[in-house]
Phi, psi and omega in degrees: 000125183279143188302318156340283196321307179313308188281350188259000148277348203281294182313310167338289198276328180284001174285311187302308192309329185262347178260033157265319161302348152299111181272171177266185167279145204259093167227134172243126151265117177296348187173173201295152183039023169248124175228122216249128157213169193244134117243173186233161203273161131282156136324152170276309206222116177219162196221131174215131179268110198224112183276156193225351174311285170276326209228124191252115187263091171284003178284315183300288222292324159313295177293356176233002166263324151331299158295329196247007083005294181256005157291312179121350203309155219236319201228080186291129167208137187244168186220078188230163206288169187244135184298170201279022160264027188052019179245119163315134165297113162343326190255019175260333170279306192316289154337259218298357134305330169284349199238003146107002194262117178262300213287143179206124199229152182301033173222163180212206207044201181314316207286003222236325202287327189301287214303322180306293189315303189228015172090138131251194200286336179244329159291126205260150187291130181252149156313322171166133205251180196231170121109141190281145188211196186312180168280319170332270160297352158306306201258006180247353152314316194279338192274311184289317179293359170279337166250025191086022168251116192288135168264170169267271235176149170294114184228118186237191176299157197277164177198164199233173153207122161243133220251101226228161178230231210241029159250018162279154201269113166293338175292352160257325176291323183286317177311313165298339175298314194299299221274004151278333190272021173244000168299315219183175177281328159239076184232173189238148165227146200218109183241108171273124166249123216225032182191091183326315204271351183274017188267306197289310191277305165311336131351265170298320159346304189282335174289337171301292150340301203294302191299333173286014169276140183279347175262008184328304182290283169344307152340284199293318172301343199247341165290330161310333176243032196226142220225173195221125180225137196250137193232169176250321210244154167287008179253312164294351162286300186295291222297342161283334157275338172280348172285331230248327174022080183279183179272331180224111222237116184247129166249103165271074196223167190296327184233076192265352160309321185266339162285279183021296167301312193283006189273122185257325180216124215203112162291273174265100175271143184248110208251136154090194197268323185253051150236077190283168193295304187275024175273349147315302200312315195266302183201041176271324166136350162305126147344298264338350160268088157285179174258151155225198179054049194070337173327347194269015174275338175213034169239161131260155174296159183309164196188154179304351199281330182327305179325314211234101182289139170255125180233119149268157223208146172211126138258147135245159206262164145358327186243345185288332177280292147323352173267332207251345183300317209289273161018277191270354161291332189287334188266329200266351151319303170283353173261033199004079158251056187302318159345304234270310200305293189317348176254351185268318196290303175346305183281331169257008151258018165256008148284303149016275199290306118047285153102196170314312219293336192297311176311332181261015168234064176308318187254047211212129200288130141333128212241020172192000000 
């Protein structure tokens, strides 16, 4: 399969999997004439960070452009570092051309997260920006948004926990191990082990492995800071990963459907022996801008819902007001709050003054 190819089935499924996340609109009637509905906005103005320094991930430009496509957003603009011949990687303009992203402009780190965040002359100031980078960009994501730019989610350097007993294969556990420690130096691999003797054979697996990676010293640094824990019960291993709330969660294990169930906090998982980490990363259809460094205790992965603000809507009729006054004058009383009761009382004493007729012009302005 030639990379053209790859990416437009990669771009297929992740098309299918996120336009299944398009909600439709929401409307309840909460009580008789209180009528309550949702919809949802595009972003106006988004920014998307798609790194390009040792590793040029046009693989980024998918997962964060697919959504925000398919959200509807008006004004797309990407932003990534340029190789050390000053050019955007070819399969990163090649992406961001299937998905219709024109502005595509040569910078990255922090200062590039600045320019989204407050404008130059040529980069236009965004509503809010994407996409994962460095601890650098990471944090200068959390700095701008204290000054009004909204982010998707603190997304730092990667990490795996795999979660495996003793009918896993080392030779897939050590290769998942492998492929987050060849992002970077500081990405974590985690191996929870249910089996004393599977620690020993992935071991060697890695050792095995490992110089045939063309990123091997990258590898090694980063398995230097990364551990390995042997647990006897399957309860105390999940409960160390749901603390532990990686970014990327694989259960090799004999029934992982049924651990499955029990992962309360995850960015992604990855169940059984033939769903390695990186079929996430590419085309499986799944997101790959996760939360990491724990962050997946109150984030989630990207998603069209990112794209979009839900504006919510209430009308009420004549009689919806009437049903619903007396509830919030007793309530907004006890919260002294006379204002609020005092916009309800009005309104029910010119129905009062009114009578029938009023009731019977729900959409219809007060004529005195």
């Amino acid at each position: 399969v030639e990379l053209m190819e790859a990416i437009g089935e990669a771009l297929a499924n992740l098309r299918r999997f996120h336009a299944a996340q398009i909600q439709p609109r929401m409307e309840v009637e909460t009580m008789p004439g209180v009528r309550c509905w949702r919809k949802s906005v595009p972003i106006e103005r988004v920014g998307l960070y798609v790194p390009g320094g040792s590793a040029p991930l046009f693989s980024t430009v998918l997962m964060l452009g697919v959504p925000a496509m398919l959200a509807g957003c008006p004004e797309v603009v990407l932003c990534t570092p340029p190789d050390p011949t000053a050019k955007v990687n070819p399969a990163i303009l090649f992406t961001a051309g299937l998905l219709g992203i024109e502005r595509v402009f040569r910078i990255g780190g922090a200062q590039a997260i600045a320019a989204l965040a407050y404008g130059t002359e040529s980069i236009p100031r965004v509503d809010k920006i994407f996409g994962p980078g460095n601890a650098y960009v990471t944090r200068a994501k959390q700095l701008v948004q204290l000054e009004g730019t909204a982010i998707d989610m603190p997304a730092g350097p990667s990490e795996v926990l795999v979660l495996a007993d003793d009918s896993a294969e080392p030779a897939f556990v050590a290769a998942d191990l492998l492929s987050q420690a060849e992002h970077g130096p500081d990405s974590q691999v985690v191996l929870v082990s249910l089996d004393a003797s599977l620690p020993e054979r992935v071991q060697q697996e890695i050792e095995r492995r490992l110089e045939a990676l063309p990123r091997a010293s990258i590898a090694r640094q980063a398995l230097e800071n990364s551990l390995t824990v042997h647990f006897d019960e399957v309860e105390q291993a999940l409960a160390f990963s749901n603390a532990y709330a990686p970014e990327h969660l694989l259960l090799q294990t004999r029934d992982p459907q049924t651990l499955a169930e029990k992962v309360r906090q995850a960015g992604s998982v990855f169940l059984g022996p033939f769903s390695p980490e990186s079929v996430g990363d590419y085309a499986s259809g799944t997101n790959h801008t996760l939360p990491t460094n724990g962050f997946a205790r109150a984030y989630s992965g990207l998603s069209v819902d990112d794209f979009v603000r839900k504006i919510t809507f209430q009308q009420l009729s004549a009689e919806g007001l009437q049903n619903i006054a007396s509830v919030v004058e007793v309530m907004a009383e006890a919260e002294n709050l006379q204002g609020h009761a005092e916009a309800v009382r009005v309104r029910r004493a010119f129905l009062e003054r009114e009578g029938q007729a009023a009731l019977q012009t729900d959409d219809d302005a007060p004529t005195r």
